[in-house]
C-alpha positions in Angstrom: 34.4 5.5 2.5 32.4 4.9 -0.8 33.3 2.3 -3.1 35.0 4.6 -5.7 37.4 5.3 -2.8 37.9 1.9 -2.2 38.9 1.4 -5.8 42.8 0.0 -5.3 45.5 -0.1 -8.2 45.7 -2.7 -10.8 41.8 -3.3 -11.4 41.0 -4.4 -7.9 38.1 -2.9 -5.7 37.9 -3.9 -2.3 35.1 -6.3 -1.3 35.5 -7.1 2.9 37.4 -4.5 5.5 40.1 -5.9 7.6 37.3 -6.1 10.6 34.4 -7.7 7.9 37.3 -10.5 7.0 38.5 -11.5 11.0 35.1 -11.3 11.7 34.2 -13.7 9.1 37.3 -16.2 10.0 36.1 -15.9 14.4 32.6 -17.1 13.0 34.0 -19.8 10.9 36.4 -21.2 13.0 34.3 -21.4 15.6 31.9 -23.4 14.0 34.2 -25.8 12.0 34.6 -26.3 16.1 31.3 -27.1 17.0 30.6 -29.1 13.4 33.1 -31.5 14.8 32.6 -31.5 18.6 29.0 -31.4 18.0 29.2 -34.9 15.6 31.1 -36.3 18.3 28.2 -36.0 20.7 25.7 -37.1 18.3 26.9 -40.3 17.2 29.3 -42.9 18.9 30.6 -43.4 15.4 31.8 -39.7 15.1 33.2 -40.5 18.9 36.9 -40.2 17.5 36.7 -36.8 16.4 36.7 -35.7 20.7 39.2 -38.1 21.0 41.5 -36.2 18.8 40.1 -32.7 20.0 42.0 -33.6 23.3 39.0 -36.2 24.7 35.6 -36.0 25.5 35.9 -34.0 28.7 37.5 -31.2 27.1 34.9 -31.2 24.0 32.2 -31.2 26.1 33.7 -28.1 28.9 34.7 -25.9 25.0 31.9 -26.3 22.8 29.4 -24.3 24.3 32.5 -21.7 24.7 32.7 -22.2 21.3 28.9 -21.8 20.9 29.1 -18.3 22.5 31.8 -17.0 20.2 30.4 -18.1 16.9 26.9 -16.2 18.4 29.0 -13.3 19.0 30.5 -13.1 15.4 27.2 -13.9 13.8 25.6 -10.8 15.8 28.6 -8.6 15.0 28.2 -9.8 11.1 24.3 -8.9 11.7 25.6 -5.2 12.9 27.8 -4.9 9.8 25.7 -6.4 6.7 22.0 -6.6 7.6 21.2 -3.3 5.8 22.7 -5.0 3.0 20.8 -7.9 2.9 17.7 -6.8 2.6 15.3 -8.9 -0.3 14.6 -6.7 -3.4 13.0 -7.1 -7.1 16.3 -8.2 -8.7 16.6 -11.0 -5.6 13.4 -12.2 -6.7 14.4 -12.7 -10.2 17.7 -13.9 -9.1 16.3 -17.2 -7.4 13.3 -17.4 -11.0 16.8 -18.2 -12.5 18.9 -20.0 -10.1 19.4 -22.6 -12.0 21.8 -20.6 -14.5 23.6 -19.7 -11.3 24.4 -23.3 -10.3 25.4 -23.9 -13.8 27.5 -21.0 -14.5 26.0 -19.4 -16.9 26.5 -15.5 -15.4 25.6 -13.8 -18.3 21.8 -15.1 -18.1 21.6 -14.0 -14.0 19.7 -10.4 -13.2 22.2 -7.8 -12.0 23.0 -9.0 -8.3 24.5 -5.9 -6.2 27.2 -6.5 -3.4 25.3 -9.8 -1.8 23.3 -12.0 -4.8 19.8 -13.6 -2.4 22.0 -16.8 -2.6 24.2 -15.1 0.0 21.5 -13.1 1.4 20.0 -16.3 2.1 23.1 -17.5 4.0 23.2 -14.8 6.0 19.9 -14.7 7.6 19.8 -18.5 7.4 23.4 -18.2 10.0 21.1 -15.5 11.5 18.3 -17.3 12.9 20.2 -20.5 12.9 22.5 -19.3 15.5 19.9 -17.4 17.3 18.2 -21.2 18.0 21.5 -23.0 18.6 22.4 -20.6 21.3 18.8 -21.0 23.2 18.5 -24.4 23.1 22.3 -24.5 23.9 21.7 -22.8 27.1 19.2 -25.1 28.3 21.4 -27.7 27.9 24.5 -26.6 29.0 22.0 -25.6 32.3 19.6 -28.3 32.6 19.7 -28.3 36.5 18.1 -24.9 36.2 15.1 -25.3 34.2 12.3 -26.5 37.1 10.7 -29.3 36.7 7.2 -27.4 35.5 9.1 -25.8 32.4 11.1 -29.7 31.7 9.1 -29.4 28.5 12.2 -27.0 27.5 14.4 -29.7 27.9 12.5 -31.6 25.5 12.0 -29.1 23.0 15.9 -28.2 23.0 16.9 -31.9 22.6 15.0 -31.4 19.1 15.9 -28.1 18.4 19.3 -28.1 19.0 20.4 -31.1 16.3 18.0 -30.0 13.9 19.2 -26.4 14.0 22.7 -27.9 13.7 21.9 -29.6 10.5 19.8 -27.1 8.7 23.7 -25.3 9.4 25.7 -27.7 8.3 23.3 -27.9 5.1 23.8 -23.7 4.6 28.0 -24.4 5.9 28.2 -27.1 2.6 26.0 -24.3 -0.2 28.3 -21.8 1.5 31.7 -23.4 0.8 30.3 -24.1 -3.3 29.6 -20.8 -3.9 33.1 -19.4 -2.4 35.0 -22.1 -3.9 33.3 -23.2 -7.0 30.4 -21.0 -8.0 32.3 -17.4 -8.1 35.9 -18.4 -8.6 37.9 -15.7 -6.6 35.6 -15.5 -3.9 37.4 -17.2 -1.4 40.4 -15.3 -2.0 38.7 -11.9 -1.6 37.6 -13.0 2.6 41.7 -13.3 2.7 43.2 -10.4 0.8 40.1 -8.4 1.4 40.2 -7.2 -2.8 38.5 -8.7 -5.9 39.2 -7.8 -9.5 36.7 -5.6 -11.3 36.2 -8.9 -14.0 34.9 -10.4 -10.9 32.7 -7.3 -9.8 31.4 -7.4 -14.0 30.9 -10.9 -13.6 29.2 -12.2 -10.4 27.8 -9.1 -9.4 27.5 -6.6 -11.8 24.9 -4.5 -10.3 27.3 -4.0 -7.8 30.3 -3.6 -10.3 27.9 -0.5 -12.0 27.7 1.3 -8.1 31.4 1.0 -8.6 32.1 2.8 -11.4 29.3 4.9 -11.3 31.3 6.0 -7.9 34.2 6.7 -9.7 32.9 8.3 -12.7 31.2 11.1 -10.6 33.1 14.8 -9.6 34.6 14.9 -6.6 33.1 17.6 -4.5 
């Protein structure tokens, strides 16, 4: 379906498909999960948050269940949008000026398409992020079957594993500005699945001139 067919009534176009928003809620669900059970294991401090997850025991048996579902959504969100998220030109230009981005000041940012490299960013960041959380994960939900010649693993995952975590949870905090408070009606669009066309015009207009270039052209 191309976007001038996605165009719904009352100046609305539709951003995310039915499948692109529960696949975006499984993902972050999952890892609102693990942020908490996972700050529970790494401090005694953050010990309470098991304790009213239903205790330590069950944390520890559903995080890495937990683990294997966020995976799973990332990858599916990989199938879906990494054509899209591809760097160009106007991504380049887009990070020179950042900085009227993060201060609202649209009308000085280069015309971002569908994703803006701020997303883009995001995106592969969750990516590759995910791809480390789930090796070193394994080797530590399966220590007893790493041999004692490859225990270097262990190591190495005891490192990678946190760190991988909180280069996340630093992507998880840009993530919910820029939904929330850096394109106003964003967050609503990953529920209703539409956006207005003032939205389109403003945060992403290159993507806004697809549109009605779509809609201006003869139907065959």
């Amino acid at each position: 379906m191309s976007q001038a067919e996605q165009i719904i009534p009352h100046g609305h176009v539709l951003r995310y498909t039915l499948r692109e928003r529960l696949t975006h809620w499984v993902a972050g669900f999952s890892y609102v999960y693990l942020l908490l059970t996972g700050l529970a294991f790494w401090s005694p401090w953050c010990f309470w948050i098991a304790v009213i997850l239903g205790g330590g025991q069950v944390s520890r048996m559903l995080h890495p269940w937990a683990g294997l579902i966020f995976v799973g959504a990332v990858l599916y969100m990989y199938g879906m949008w990494a054509g899209q998220m591809r760097y160009t030109d106007i991504d380049k230009a887009w990070w020179k000026a950042v900085r009227y981005y993060s201060t609202n000041q649209d009308d000085k940012m280069p015309p971002a398409g569908r994703y803006n490299a701020g997303q883009k960013f995001l995106f592969w960041g969750f990516f590759w992020g995910g791809i480390l959380l789930l090796l070193s994960g394994v080797v530590l939900w399966f220590p007893e079957y790493i041999s004692w010649n490859l225990r270097f693993l262990r190591y190495l995952a005891i490192i990678v594993h946190p760190a991988a975590a909180l280069f996340t949870i630093g992507l998880f905090m840009i993530h919910l500005y820029m939904g929330l408070f850096a394109e106003r009606g964003a967050f609503g669009s990953v529920i209703r699945g539409d956006v207005s066309m003032a939205f389109a015009k403003r945060y992403h207009p290159g993507w806004y001139q697809e549109i009605t270039r779509q809609a201006a052209a003869p139907r065959k």
